[in-house]
PLY file of the C-alpha trace (Angstrom):
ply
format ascii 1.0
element vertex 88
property float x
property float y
property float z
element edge 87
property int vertex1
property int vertex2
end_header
16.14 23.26 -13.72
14.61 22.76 -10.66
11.12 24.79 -11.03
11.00 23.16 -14.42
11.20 19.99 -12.46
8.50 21.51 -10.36
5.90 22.15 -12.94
6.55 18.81 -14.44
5.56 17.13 -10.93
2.66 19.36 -10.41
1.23 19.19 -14.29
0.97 15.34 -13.61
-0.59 15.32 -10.60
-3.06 17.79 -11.50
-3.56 15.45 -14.59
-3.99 12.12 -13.08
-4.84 13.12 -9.17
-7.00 16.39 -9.64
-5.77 18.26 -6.51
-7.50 20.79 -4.52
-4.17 22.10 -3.52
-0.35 20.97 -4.19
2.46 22.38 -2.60
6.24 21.30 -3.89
9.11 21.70 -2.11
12.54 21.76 -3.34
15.05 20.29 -0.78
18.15 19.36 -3.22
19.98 21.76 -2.06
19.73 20.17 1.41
21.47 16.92 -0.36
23.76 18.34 -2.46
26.88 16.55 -3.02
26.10 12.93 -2.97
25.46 12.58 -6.69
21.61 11.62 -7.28
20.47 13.07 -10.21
17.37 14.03 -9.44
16.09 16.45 -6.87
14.68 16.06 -3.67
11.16 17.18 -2.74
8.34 17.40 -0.20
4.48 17.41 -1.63
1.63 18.36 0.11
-1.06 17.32 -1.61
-5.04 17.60 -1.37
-7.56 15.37 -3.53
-10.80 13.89 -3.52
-8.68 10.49 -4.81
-7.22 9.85 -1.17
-10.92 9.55 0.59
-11.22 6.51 1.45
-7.56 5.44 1.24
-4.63 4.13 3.29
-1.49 5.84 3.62
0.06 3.24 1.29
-2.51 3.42 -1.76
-2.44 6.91 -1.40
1.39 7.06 -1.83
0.65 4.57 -4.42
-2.03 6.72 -6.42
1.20 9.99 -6.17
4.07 7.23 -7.20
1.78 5.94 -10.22
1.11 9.66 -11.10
4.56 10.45 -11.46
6.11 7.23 -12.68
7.82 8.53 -15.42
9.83 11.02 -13.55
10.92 8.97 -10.53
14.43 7.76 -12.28
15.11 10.89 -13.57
13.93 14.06 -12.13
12.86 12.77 -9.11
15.47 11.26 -6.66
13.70 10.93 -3.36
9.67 12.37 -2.54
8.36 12.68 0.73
4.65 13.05 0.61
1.89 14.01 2.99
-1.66 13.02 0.88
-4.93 14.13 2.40
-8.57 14.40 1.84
-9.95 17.92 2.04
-11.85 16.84 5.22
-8.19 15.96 6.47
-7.01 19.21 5.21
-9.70 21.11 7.09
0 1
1 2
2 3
3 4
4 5
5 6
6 7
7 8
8 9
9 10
10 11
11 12
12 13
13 14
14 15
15 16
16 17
17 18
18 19
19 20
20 21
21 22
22 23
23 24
24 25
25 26
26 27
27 28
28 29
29 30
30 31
31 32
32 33
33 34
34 35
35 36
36 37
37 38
38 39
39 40
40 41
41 42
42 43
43 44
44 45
45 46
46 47
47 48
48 49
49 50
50 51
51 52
52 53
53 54
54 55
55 56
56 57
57 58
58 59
59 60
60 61
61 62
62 63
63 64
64 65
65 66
66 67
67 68
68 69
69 70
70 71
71 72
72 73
73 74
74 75
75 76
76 77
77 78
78 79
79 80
80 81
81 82
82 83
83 84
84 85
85 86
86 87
């Protein structure tokens, strides 16, 4: 369930944000037991879309991406958004 969970996330932010590069984390199992029903993930994400951004429209662009999936797949998403020139 999880990597399906996975390629969901990823397919939608390749869709709406274009990455350079994504990386997805699974960390459920580091929460296990205390009932969410979604998992728990870190992103590292790359994109063109953040230039120019703040931290908070940036997590704004990856929380509009994903919208659909943040009361069911997704319980909590920690994200680190940069510009390639961030990226280095």
């Amino acid at each position: 369930m999880s990597s399906n969970r996975q390629t969901m996330i990823q397919q939608q932010l390749e869709a709406t944000l274009a990455p350079i590069s994504i990386n997805i984390i699974d960390e459920s199992h580091l929460h296990a037991g205390h009932g969410a029903k979604g998992g728990h993930y870190k992103l590292h994400i790359v994109a063109d879309a953040f230039a120019g951004k703040s931290l908070l429209q940036r997590h704004r662009l990856v929380y509009g991406a994903l919208n659909n999936l943040m009361n069911s797949e997704i319980h909590a998403l920690s994200i680190q958004a940069k510009t390639p020139n961030e990226a280095g």
